[in-house]
C-alpha positions as CSV (number, residue, x, y, z in Angstrom):
1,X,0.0,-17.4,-3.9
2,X,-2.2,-14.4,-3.4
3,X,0.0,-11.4,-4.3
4,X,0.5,-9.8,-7.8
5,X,3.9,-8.5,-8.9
6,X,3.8,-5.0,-9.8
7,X,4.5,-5.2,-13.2
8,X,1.1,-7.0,-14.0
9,X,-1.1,-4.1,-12.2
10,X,-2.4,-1.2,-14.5
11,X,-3.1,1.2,-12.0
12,X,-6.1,3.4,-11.9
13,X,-5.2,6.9,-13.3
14,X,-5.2,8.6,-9.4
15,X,-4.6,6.4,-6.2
16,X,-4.5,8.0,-3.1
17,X,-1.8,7.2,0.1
18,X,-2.4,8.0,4.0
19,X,0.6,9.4,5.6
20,X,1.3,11.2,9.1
21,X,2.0,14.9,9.3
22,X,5.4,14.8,8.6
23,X,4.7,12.8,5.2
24,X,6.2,9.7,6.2
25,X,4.7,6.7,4.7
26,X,2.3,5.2,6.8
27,X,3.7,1.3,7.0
28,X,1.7,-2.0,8.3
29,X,2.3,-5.0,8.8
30,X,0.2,-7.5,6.8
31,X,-0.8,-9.5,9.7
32,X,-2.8,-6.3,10.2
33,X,-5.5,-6.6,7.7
34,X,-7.6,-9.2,8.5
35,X,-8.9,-9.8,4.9
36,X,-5.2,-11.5,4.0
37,X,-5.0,-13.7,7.5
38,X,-5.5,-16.9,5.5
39,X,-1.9,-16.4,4.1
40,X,1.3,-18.0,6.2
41,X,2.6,-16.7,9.2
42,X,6.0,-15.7,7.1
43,X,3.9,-13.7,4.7
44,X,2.1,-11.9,7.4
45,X,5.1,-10.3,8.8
46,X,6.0,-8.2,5.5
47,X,5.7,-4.8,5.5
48,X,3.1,-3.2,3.5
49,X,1.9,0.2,2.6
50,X,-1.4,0.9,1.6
51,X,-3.1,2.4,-1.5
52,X,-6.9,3.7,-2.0
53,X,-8.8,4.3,-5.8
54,X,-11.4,6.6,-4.0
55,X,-10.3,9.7,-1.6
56,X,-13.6,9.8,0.4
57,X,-12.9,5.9,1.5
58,X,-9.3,6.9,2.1
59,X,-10.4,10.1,4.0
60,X,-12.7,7.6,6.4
61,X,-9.3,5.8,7.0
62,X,-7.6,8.7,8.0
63,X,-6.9,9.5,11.8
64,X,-6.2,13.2,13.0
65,X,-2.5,12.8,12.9
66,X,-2.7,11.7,9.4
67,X,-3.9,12.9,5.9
68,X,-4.5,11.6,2.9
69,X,-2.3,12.6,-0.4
70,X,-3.0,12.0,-4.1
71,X,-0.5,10.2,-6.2
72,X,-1.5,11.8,-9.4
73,X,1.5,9.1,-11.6
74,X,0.7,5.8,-9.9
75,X,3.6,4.3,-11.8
76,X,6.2,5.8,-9.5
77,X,5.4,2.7,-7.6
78,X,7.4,0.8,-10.7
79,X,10.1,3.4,-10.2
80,X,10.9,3.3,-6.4
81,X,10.1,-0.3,-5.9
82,X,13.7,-1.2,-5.6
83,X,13.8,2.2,-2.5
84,X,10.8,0.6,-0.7
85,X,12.3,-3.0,-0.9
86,X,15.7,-1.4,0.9
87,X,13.3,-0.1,3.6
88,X,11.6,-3.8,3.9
89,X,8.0,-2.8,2.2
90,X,7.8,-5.4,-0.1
91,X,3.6,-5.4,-0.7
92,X,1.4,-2.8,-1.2
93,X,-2.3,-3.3,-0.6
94,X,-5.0,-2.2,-2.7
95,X,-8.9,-2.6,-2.0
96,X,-9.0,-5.6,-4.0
97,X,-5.8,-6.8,-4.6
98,X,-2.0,-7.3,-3.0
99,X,0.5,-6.6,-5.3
100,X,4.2,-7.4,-4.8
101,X,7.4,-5.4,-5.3
């Protein structure tokens, strides 16, 4: 099993998000990242939002419609875990590392 739960991560101090103009959260599936395609088909159909530890590699990410926005108090991802479940997210994706909710 490749994912982390969340309350095993110590976060970096800043992490930075992608999101579209409007601030929506910018959701993926995980079949889309072709680092975690050697998981099941069943895992590859969760919905994921994605996290960066360095702005200028989330800024290269970021398309035109989009910008990039700093979580200063990554543990807020602890405290609204239970909101992005509701919406289906259950994974977010790090560089290194998939954490679940």
């Amino acid at each position: 099993f490749a994912s982390i739960p969340i309350n095993e991560i110590d976060f970096p101090r800043i992490v930075f998000m992608i999101v579209d103009n409007k601030v929506e959260l910018e959701i993926k599936y995980l079949q889309d990242y072709p680092k975690w395609h050697f998981l099941s088909q069943e895992e590859l159909k969760r919905k994921t939002i994605e996290i960066y530890f360095d702005l200028k590699v989330a800024k290269s990410f970021c398309g035109k419609e989009q910008k990039v926005i700093k979580v200063p108090n990554p543990s807020v991802f602890k405290i609204v875990a239970p909101i992005l479940l509701s919406r289906g997210i259950s994974r977010i994706v790090s560089p290194d590392k998939l954490i679940a909710l």
